[in-house]
N, C-alpha and C positions, 0 to 999 in steps of 0.2 A: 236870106237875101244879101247881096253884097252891098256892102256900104264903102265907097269910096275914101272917105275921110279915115273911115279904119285900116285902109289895104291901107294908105299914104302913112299912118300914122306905126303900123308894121313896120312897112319900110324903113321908116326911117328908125325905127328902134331895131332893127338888123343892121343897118348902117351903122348906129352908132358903137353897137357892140363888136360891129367886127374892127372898126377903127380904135377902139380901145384895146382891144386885144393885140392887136400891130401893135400898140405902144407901148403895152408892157412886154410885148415879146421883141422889140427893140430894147428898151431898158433894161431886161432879164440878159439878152444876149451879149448888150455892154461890159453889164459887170462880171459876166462869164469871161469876156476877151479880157478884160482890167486884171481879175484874180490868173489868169494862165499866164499873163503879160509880166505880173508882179510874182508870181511863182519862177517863172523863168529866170528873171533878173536874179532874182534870191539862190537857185540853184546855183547859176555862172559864178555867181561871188563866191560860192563856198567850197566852188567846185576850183575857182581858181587859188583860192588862200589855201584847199589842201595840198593843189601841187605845188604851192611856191613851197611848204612846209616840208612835202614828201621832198623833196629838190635839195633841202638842207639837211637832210634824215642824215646821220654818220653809220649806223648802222643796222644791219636787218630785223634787229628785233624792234627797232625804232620806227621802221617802214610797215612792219606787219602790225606796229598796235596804232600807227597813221590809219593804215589804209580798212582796220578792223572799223575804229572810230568812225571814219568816215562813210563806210558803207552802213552802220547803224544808224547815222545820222542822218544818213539819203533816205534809207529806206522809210524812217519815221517821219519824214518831212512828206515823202511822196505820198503817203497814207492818211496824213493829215489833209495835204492838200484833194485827195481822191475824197475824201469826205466832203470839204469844202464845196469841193464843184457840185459836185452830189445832190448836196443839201441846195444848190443854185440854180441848178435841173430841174429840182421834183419845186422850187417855187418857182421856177419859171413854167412849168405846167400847171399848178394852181391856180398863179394869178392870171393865164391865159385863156385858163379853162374855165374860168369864173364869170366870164362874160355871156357864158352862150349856156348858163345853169337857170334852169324851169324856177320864176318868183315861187314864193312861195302861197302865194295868191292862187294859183294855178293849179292846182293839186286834180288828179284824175277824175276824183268826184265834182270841184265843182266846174269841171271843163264840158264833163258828162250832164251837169246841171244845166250849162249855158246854150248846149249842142241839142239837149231835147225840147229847152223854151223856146 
């Protein structure tokens, strides 16, 4: 039989779970913008103190262990940061995904319990 008070009370626990999930997939996407935002900055700075450095270089062997350093430097920063994000992704599908995951209350047997009383 349907019972009103349960559709309403469905409801509103589908409401409330998809409203929570907006707002950690706001807050998950913030700090995704914040770490690319502050990875950025970070890059420009280092990217700019190796030119002023390569700029001052006298000579080529001095330019080729600049520009060696430098590229080992990017490249373990990028990889770092590719983790970072990573790791920022898979919890921002976690805690996204957390809201719409079956209680544990609810389990097949006693849904199958409640479905043949």
């Amino acid at each position: 039989m349907f019972n009103l008070d349960d559709a309403g009370k469905k409801s509103r626990e589908a409401m409330e779970g998809m409203l929570g999930s907006y707002s950690e997939m706001a807050r998950g996407f913030q700090a995704i913008a914040a770490e690319a935002s502050a990875y950025s900055q970070r890059s420009f700075e280092q990217m700019t103190a190796f030119m002023d450095s390569l700029v001052s270089s006298r000579s080529l062997n001095d330019t080729c262990q600049l520009q060696a350093a430098y590229v080992t430097s990017s490249c373990s920063s990028l990889m770092d940061e590719g983790s970072k994000l990573g790791n920022l992704y898979a919890d921002l599908a976690r805690s996204t995904c957390r809201h719409y995951e079956r209680p544990a209350a609810a389990t097949p047997t006693a849904v199958a319990a409640t479905e043949a009383g």
